[in-house]
C-alpha positions, 0 to 999 in steps of 0.5 A: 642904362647907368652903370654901377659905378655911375649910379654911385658917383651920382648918389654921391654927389647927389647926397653931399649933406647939405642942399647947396652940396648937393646942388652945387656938386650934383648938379654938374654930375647930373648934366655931365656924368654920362659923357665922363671917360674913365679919368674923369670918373676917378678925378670926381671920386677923388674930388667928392672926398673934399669937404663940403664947406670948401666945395661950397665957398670955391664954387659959389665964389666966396673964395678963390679956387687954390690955383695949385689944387689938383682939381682947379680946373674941373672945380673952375668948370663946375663954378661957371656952371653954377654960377649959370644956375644950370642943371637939373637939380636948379 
C-alpha cells in the first residue's frame, strides 16, 4: 500500500500539464517512487516545483543540465532514464 504522501508526489508527477511532463517526470517516479527514502521524497517535491518547459529540455537533452543546479545529479539520472524510454507511462 502507497502511502499518502506518495500517492501525492505520484499525482504530481504524474499530472505535470503536459503529456511529455507527465512522461518524462512521471514516469521515473512511477518506476522508482516505492524505493524513494525520506530525502528523496523531499529532494522530488522540491524538484516538481521547477517548471515544465526546463524539466523538458534538461531531460530530453535539448539543453544541458545546469552543472551548478541543486538536482543535477537525480535530473542526470532521470534524463538516461528517458532517453532509454523506460517506465510504465512509455
Amino acid at each position: 500500500m502507497i502511502d499518502a504522501r506518495r500517492r501525492r508526489l505520484l499525482f504530481r508527477a504524474t499530472h505535470r500539464g503536459t503529456k511529455e511532463a507527465d512522461w518524462l517526470v512521471g514516469g521515473y517516479v512511477e518506476v522508482h517512487l516505492a524505493g524513494f527514502s525520506e530525502a528523496e521524497l523531499d529532494l522530488f517535491e522540491r524538484l516538481l516545483e521547477l517548471p515544465d518547459p526546463w524539466l523538458a529540455e534538461w531531460l530530453t537533452g535539448m539543453q544541458p543540465i545546469p552543472a551548478d543546479h541543486e538536482f543535477c545529479a537525480t535530473l542526470e539520472t532521470m534524463r538516461r532514464f528517458a532517453a532509454r524510454g523506460a517506465g510504465p507511462l512509455a
